[in-house]
C-alpha positions as CSV (number, residue, x, y, z in Angstrom):
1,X,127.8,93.7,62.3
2,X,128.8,92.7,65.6
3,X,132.4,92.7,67.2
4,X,133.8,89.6,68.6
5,X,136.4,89.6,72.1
6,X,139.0,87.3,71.7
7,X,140.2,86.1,75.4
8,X,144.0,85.9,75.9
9,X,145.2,83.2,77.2
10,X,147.0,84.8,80.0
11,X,143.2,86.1,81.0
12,X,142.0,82.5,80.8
13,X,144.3,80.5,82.9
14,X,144.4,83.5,85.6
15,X,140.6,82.3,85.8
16,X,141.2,78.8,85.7
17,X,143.6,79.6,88.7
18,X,141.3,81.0,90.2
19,X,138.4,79.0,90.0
20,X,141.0,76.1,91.1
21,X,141.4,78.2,94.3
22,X,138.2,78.7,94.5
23,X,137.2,75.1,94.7
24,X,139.5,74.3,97.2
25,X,138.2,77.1,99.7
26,X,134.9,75.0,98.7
27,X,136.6,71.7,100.1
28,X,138.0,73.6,102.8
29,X,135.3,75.0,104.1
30,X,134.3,71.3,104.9
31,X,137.7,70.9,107.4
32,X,136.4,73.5,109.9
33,X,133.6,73.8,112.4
34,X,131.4,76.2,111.1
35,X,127.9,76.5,112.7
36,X,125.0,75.0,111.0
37,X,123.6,77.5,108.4
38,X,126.9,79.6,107.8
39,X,128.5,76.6,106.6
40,X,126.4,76.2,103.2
41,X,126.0,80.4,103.3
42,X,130.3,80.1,102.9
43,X,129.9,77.1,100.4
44,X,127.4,79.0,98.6
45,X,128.9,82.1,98.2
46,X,131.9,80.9,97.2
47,X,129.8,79.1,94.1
48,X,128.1,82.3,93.4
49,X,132.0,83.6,92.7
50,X,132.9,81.1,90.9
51,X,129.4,81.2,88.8
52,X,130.1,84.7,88.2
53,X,134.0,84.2,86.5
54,X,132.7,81.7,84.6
55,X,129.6,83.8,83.1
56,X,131.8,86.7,82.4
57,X,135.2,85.1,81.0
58,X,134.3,82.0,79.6
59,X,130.7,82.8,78.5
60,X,132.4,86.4,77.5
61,X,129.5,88.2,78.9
62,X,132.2,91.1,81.0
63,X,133.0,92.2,76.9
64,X,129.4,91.6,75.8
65,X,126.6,94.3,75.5
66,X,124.7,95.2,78.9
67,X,121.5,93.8,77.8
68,X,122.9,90.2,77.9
69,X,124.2,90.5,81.2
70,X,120.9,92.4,82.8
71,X,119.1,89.2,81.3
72,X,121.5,87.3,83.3
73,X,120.8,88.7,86.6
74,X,117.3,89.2,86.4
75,X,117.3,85.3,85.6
76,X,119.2,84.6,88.4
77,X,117.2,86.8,91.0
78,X,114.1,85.1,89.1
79,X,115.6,81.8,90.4
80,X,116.4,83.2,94.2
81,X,112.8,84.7,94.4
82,X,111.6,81.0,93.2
83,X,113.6,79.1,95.9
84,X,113.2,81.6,98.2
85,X,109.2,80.8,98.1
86,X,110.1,77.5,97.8
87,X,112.0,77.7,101.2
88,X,109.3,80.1,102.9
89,X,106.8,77.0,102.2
90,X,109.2,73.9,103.4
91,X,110.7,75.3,106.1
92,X,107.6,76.2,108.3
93,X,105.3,73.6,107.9
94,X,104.4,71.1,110.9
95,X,106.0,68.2,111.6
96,X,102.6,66.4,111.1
97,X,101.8,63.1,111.9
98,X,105.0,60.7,113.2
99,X,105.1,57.4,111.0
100,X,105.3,54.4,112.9
């Protein structure tokens, strides 16, 4: 039999504060200057956060059994070694021929 977590609703809307907050650093990280690559590293790790309260309050994987959450981050290293190729491949190709 298993046990169920029931989520206050205090715990709740302290997430959905803080994934509000969260979104706005998002937008704001669009207001400043930010070199080239750092700007989408700042946007992106700021989604990774907010991925992260979402898989472990809402999806209730932070009172669920370890298994559940090791299949989560294998699944998402899975996906960073797949794009990771994926980048390795499209990022040092040639230019090749200019279309005129």
């Amino acid at each position: 039999m298993s046990t169920h977590h029931i989520s206050t609703l205090a715990t709740l809307m302290s997430v959905a504060a803080a994934l509000l907050v969260l979104t706005f650093f998002t937008v704001a990280v669009t207001w400043f200057d930010i070199p080239a690559p750092f700007d989408v590293i700042a946007a992106m790790a700021i989604a990774i956060v907010k991925a992260a309260l979402v898989a472990m309050f809402f999806m209730n994987l932070y009172w669920d059994t370890r298994f559940n959450s090791i299949v989560l981050l294998l699944s998402v290293l899975f996906l960073v070694i797949f794009i990771s190729i994926t980048l390795l491949d499209t990022l040092f190709r040639d230019a090749g021929l200019p279309i005129y």
